[in-house]
N, C-alpha and C positions, 0 to 999 in steps of 0.2 A: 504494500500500500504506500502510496508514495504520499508525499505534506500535505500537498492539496488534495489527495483524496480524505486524509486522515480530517485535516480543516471542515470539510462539509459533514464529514460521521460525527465529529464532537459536536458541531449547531444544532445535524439533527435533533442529536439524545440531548441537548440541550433544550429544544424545544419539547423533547417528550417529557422532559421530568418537572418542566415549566408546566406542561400541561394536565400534569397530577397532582400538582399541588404544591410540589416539592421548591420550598423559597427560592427566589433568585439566586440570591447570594452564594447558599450551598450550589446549585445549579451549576454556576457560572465558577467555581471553585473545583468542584469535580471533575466537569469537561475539562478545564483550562491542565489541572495538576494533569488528569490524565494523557492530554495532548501534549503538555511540557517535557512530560517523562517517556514518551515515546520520542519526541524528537532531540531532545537536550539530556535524556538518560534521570534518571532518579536522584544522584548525588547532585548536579544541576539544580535539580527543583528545591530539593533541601537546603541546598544554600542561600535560594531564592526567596525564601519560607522565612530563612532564618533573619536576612538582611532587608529586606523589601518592604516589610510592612512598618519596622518601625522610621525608615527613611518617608513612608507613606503620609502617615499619620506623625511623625512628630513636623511637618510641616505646618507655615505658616498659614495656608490657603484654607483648609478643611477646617480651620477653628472658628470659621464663621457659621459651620452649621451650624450647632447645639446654637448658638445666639441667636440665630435668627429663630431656629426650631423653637426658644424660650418664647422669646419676643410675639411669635404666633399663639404658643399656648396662653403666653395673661392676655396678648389681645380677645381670644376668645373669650375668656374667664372674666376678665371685665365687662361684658356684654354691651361691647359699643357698637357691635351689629345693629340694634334693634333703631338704638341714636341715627347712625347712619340711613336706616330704611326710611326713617320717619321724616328727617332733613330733606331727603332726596321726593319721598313721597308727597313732602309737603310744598315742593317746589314745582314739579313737574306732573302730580298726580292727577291732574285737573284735567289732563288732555286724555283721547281718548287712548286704550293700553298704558295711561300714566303710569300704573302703579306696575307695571310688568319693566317699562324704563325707567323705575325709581328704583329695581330689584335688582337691575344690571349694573345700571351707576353704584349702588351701595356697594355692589362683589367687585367692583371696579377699586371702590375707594376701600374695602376690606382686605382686598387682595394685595394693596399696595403696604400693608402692615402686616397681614399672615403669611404670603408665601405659597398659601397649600391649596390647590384646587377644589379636592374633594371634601377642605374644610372651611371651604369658601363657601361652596353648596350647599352643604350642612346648615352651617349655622346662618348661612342669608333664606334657606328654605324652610325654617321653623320659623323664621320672623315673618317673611313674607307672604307664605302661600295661604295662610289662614284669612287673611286680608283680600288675597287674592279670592278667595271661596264666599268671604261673604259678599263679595261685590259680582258675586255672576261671573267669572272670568273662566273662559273653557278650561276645561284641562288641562288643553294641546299646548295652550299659548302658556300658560303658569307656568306646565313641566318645562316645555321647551325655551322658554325666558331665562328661567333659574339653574336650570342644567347649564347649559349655554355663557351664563353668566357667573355659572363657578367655574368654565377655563380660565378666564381672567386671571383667577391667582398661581397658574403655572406659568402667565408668560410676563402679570405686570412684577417688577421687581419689588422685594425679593422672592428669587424663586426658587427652590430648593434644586431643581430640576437643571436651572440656567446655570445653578453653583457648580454644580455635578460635571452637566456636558463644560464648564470649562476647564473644572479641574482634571477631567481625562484628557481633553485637548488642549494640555496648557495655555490658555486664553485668559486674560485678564480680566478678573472678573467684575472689576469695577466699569470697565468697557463694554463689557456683557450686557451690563445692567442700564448702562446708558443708552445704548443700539436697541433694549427693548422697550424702552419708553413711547416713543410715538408709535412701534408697532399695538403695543400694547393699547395705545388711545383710541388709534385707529378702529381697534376692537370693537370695543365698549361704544363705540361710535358707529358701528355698521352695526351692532347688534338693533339700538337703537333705531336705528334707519328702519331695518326690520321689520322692527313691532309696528313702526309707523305704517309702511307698507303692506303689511298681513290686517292689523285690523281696518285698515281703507277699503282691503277685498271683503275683509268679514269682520261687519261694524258691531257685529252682538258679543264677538268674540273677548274683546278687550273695553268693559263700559267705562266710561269718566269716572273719576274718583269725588271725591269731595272740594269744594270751594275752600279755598283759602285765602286768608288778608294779605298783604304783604307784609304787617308788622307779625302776623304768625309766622311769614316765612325767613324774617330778621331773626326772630327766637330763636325757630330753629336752630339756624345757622351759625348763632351761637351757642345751640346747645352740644355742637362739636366743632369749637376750635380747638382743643385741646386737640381730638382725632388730627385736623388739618395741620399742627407744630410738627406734633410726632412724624408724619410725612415729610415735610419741608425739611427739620431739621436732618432726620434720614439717610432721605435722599438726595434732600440738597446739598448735604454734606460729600456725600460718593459724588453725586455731578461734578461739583465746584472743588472737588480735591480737597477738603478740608480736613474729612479724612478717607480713612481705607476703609474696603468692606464690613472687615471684623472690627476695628475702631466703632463705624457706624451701628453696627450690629449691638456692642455694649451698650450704647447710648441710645438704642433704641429698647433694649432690655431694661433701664435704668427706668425711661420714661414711661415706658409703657407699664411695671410693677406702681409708678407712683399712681399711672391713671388707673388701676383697679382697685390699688388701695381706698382712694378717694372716692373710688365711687361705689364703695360698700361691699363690692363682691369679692375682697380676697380674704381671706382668713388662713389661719395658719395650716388648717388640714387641704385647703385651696393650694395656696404654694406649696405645700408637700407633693400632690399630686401634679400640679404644674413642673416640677422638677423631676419626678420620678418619670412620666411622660415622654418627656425632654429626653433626658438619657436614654429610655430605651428607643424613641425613635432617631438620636444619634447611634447608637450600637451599631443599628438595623442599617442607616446608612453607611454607614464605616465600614463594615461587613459587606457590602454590596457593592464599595470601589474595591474592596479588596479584592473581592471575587473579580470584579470589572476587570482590573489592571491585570491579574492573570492570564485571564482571556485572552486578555489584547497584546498579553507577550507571547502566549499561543499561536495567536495568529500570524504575529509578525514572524516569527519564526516559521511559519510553515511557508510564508512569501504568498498566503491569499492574497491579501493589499497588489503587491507587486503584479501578481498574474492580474488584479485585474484592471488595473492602469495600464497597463501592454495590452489587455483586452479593448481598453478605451481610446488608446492610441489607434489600433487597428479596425476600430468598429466602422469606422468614419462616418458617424453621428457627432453633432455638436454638441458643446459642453451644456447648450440648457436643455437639450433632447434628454440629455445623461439626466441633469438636475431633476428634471417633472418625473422621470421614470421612478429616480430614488425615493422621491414624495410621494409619489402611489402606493409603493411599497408599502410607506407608513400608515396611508388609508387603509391598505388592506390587514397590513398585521395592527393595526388598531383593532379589528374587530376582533381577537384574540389574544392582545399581549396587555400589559397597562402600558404606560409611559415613560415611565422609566425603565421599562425592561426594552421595550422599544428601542431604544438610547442607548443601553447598554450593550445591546446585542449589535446593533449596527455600526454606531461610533469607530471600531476598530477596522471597518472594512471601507464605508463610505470618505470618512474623514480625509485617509489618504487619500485615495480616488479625487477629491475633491480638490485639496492640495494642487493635486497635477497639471490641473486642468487649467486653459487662458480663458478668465472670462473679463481681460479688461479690468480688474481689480486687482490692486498690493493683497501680494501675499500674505500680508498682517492685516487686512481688512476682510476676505474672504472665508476667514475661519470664524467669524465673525458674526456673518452675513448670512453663513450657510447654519449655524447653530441656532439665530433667530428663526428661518425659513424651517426648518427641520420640529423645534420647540413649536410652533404654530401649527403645523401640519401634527405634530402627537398630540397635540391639547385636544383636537378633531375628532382625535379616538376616543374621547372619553365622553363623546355625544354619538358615536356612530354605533348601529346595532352591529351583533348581540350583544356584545360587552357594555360597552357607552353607561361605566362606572357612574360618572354623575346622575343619568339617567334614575338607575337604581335607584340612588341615594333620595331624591326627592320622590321618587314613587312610595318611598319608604315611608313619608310622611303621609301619606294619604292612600289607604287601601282603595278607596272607589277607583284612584287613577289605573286606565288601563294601558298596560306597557304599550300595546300599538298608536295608541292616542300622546303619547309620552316621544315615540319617536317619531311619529307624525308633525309633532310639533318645535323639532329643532332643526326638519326641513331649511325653514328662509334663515336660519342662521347658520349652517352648512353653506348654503349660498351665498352669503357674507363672506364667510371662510374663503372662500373658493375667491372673490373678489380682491379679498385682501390679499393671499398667497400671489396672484396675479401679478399686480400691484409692486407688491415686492421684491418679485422675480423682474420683470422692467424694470423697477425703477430701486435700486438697489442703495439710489443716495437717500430715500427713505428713510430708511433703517439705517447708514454711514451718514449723513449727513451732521447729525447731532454729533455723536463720536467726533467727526473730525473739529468741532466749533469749541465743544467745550478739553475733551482729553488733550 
């Protein structure tokens, strides 16, 4: 069996034991050790074992997870979702689907302090959809708003996901975070469009919310400035270089404990649990580059990467033929993989391929560009059937909803999706254009 056939048997059985359950992490550890030790021999892998991980993890890049992972958990615990719903609700509710573009703007601006999609969805889906039920609101358009509107937290910064792909692709993560800001507006902004366009065709589907003053919508909007610092300072901080990710990260953990404290919800068995939380979803991720980085020394030893740049050199299709074909890929194993496994499993193969390729873009801007475009294209899976994780999540909140009605309704925001990737792929100073003004 020669490297590259051995390459394609480890992805298989990688995807079979993915597909029984069996974690990533171990997964992607199994394959990798066994693929290692066939090509590089056993004493090889042990020493690899023995030096790797702690060069891995005593790095300074990876200590922004557990901070930001905090930083998301008091966000939740403090329960400035509900603030946020009502702000947004009380501003724009009035229109017709108001309250479905009050629920995308909130995981917009929830997402810009938690990081986590599927805790986007969550926790803006028990504030929102109750609201959304007593005002008549279909199903379709509820699930499909709120599903929809918890991608947001995988691509607006911080994102656990954008930390990840750049610490396997050595990419700077503070750059990361800046290149995915207007895509991520962009979002939150076609989603929007959306709603506006779906209840135009179906006027019963989304009715007007309640009348508001403008001095109620003053209140509001003081009832989270504190939410709007925490943001600013942040992220303006990572923007404007004041500080570093992980810097930023403290100081958004600092801030964010003072806003639960103050706002009644934290207690001491509260931060107990916010911490034990924390930890074990750093483990989880730490364990999952670890596995990651094996993988991708697997691979590169067998010369997949290599074969299939020679493959792309020889194919004579162009480099955005190559690009759309890669991004289907992620459509398709969306329906199967989560997100981050998606990332993990491809990363090692595409990455280089990508590298290779002239598309007219500095080679420091391209690893960049294609990490944003790739992160938007998985967020996609977590609204696509069967899988489409968010999906679930807000069905969960409501038994009457019926899954086909649930994926019926994130339809026009697929179609958004679809626009923006467009978009992005032309016009590529989108997503560099900020990077290059502000880093």
């Amino acid at each position: 069996m020669t490297n590259i056939e051995l390459a394609f048997v480890m992805m298989g059985l990688l995807l079979v034991l993915m597909s029984i359950r069996i974690p990533i992490a171990v997964s992607m550890m199994v394959c990798g050790a066994i693929g290692y030790s066939f090509i590089g021999g056993t004493p090889a892998l042990m020493e690899y074992l023995g030096t790797s991980p702690v060069s891995k993890f005593s790095g300074y890049d990876l200590s922004v997870v557990p901070l930001f992972l905090l930083m998301g958990e008091l966000a939740t615990r403090s329960g400035i979702t509900a603030e946020l719903f009502k702000t947004c609700n009380t501003w724009i509710g009035r229109q017709r689907g108001g309250i479905a573009m009050a629920a995308v703007a909130g995981c917009a601006a929830f997402g810009a302090i938690c990081g986590s999609s599927l805790a986007t969805a969550s926790t803006m889906g028990k504030v929102a959809l109750p609201e959304m039920k007593r005002l008549k609101y279909s199903g379709s358009l509820a699930a499909g708003a709120l599903a929809a509107g918890g991608t947001l937290g995988i691509l607006i910064p911080p994102s656990m996901v954008l930390i990840i792909f750049a610490v396997l692709t050595e990419q700077n993560i503070a750059k990361m975070f800046i290149a995915a800001f207007i895509p991520g507006f962009l979002a939150a902004f076609g989603y929007i469009v959306a709603i506006a366009v779906y209840v135009r065709i179906y006027p019963d589907s989304g009715p007007r919310g309640e009348k508001t003053t403008f001095m109620q919508k003053l209140k509001s909007t003081k009832d989270v400035w504190h939410i709007t610092g925490i943001f600013l300072v942040v992220l303006g901080g990572i923007y404007f270089g004041l500080f570093t990710p992980t810097e930023a990260a403290a100081v958004g953990v600092i801030l964010t404990a003072l806003l639960a404290i103050t706002h009644g919800k934290m207690r001491t068995d509260g931060l107990l649990e916010c911490l034990t939380r924390t930890a074990v979803s750093s483990a989880m991720i730490f364990f999952i580059v670890l596995g990651a980085d094996l993988f991708s020394v697997f691979i590169a030893l067998s010369k997949l990467p290599d074969m299939g740049v020679e493959l792309i050199s020889n194919s004579g299709l162009s480099p955005y033929t190559i690009l759309v074909l890669m991004l289907l890929t992620y459509l398709v194993m969306g329906c199967f993989l989560d997100s981050l496994a998606m990332i993990l499993l491809t990363i090692p193969i595409y990455f280089p391929m990508i590298i290779s390729m002239d598309f007219g873009i500095p080679v420091e801007d391209l690893g960049i560009w294609f990490g944003i475009l790739a992160l938007i294209v998985v967020e996609v899976g977590l609204i696509t059937p069967p899988v489409g994780m968010n999906v679930f999540i807000i069905k969960s909140f409501d038994k009457d909803l019926k899954l086909k009605e649930c994926f019926k309704g994130v339809v026009p925001f697929l179609i958004s999706d679809v626009v923006r990737v467009a978009l992005l792929i032309l016009f590529p100073s989108i997503t560099l254009g900020l990077v290059h003004l502000i880093a």
